[in-house]
C-alpha positions as CSV (number, residue, x, y, z in Angstrom):
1,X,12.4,-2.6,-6.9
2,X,8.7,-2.4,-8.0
3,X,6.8,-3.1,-10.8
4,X,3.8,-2.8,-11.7
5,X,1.5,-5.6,-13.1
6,X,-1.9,-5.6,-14.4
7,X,-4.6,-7.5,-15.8
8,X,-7.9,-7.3,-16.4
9,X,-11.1,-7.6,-14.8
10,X,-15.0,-6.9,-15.2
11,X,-15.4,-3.2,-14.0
12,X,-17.7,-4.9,-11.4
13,X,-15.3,-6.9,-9.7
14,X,-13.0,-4.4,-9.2
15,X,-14.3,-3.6,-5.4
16,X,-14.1,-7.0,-4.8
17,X,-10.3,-7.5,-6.1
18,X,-9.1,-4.4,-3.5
19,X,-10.8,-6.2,-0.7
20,X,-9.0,-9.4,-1.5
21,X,-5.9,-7.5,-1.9
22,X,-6.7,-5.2,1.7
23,X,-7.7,-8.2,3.2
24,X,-4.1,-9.8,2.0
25,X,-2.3,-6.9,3.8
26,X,-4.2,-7.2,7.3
27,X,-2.9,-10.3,7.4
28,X,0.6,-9.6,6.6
29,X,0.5,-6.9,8.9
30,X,-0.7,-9.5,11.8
31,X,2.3,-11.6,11.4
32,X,5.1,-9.5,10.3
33,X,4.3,-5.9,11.6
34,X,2.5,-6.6,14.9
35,X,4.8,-9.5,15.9
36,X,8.1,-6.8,15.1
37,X,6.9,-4.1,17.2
38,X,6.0,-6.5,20.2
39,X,9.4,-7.8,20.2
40,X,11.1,-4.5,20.1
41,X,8.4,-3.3,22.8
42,X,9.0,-6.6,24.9
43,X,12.8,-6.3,24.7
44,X,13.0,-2.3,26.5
45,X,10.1,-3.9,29.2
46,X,12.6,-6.2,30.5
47,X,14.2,-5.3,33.3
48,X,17.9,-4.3,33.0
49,X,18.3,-3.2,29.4
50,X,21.5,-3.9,28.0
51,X,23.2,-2.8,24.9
52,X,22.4,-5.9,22.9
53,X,19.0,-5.2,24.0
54,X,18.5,-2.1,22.6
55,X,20.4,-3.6,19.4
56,X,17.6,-6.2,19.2
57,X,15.0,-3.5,19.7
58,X,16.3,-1.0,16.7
59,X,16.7,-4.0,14.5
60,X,12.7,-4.9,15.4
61,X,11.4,-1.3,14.8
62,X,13.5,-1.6,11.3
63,X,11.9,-4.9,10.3
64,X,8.3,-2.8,11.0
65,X,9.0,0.0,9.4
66,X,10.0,-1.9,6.1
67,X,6.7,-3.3,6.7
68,X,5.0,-0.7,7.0
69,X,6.2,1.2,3.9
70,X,5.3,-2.3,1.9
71,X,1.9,-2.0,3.3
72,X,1.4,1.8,2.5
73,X,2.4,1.3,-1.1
74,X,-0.2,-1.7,-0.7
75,X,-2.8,0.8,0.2
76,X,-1.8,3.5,-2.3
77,X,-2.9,0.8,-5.0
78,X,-5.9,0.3,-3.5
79,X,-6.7,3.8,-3.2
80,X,-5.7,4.4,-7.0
81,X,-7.6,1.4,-8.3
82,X,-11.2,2.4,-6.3
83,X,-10.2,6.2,-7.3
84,X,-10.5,4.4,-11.4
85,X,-12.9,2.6,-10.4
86,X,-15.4,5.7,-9.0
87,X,-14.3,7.7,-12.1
88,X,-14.8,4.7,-14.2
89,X,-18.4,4.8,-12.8
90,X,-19.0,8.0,-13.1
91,X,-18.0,8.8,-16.5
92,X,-20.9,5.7,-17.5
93,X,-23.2,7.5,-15.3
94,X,-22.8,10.8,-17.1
95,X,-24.0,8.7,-20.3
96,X,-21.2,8.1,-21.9
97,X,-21.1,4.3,-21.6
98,X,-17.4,2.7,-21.9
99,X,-14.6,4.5,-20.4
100,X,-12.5,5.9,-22.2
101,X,-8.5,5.1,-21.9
102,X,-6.5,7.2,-19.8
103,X,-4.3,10.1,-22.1
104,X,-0.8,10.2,-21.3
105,X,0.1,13.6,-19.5
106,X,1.5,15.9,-21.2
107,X,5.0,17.5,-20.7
108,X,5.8,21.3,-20.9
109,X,9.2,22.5,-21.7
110,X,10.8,24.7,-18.4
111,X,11.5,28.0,-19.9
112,X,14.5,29.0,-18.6
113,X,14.5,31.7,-16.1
């Protein structure tokens, strides 16, 4: 299940705070992704591939696409916080100083058809 967490931080620290988080994720990705697709890879090289082999190998591709779908959602927040952060910086561009907070959306009845 995910949550989401925030705090707060100077407006011009935000760039910084995604690279720490991006940089976080590269590293994850070296030792868990990389390290599950090489196995998975190295296991169908060898020579004589047996069933248990090719067990080994789906299990392996698994682990890396859990890890993978971790590291996208990873991504998506950096994407959304650097997409408030542009908007952010342009709204004080445009004069307007502080940013404002976000409005909830709104929600339209269906009419029924």
């Amino acid at each position: 299940m995910r949550v989401n967490i925030s705090y707060s931080v100077d407006l011009d620290e935000v760039p910084e705070k995604v690279s720490e988080l991006a940089s976080k994720e590269i590293s994850l990705m070296k030792k868990e992704l990389v390290p599950s697709l090489e196995d998975a890879i190295g296991v169908l090289m060898l020579p004589n591939v047996d069933i248990n082999r090719v067990v080994t190998a789906v299990s392996e591709f698994q682990k890396a696409g859990s890890e993978l779908e971790k590291i996208i959602m990873k991504i998506t927040d950096c994407t959304n916080i650097l997409s408030g952060f542009l908007e952010a910086k342009i709204h004080m561009a445009n004069g307007s100083g502080e940013r404002e907070e976000p409005k909830e959306a709104e929600v339209l009845d269906e009419e029924p058809s």
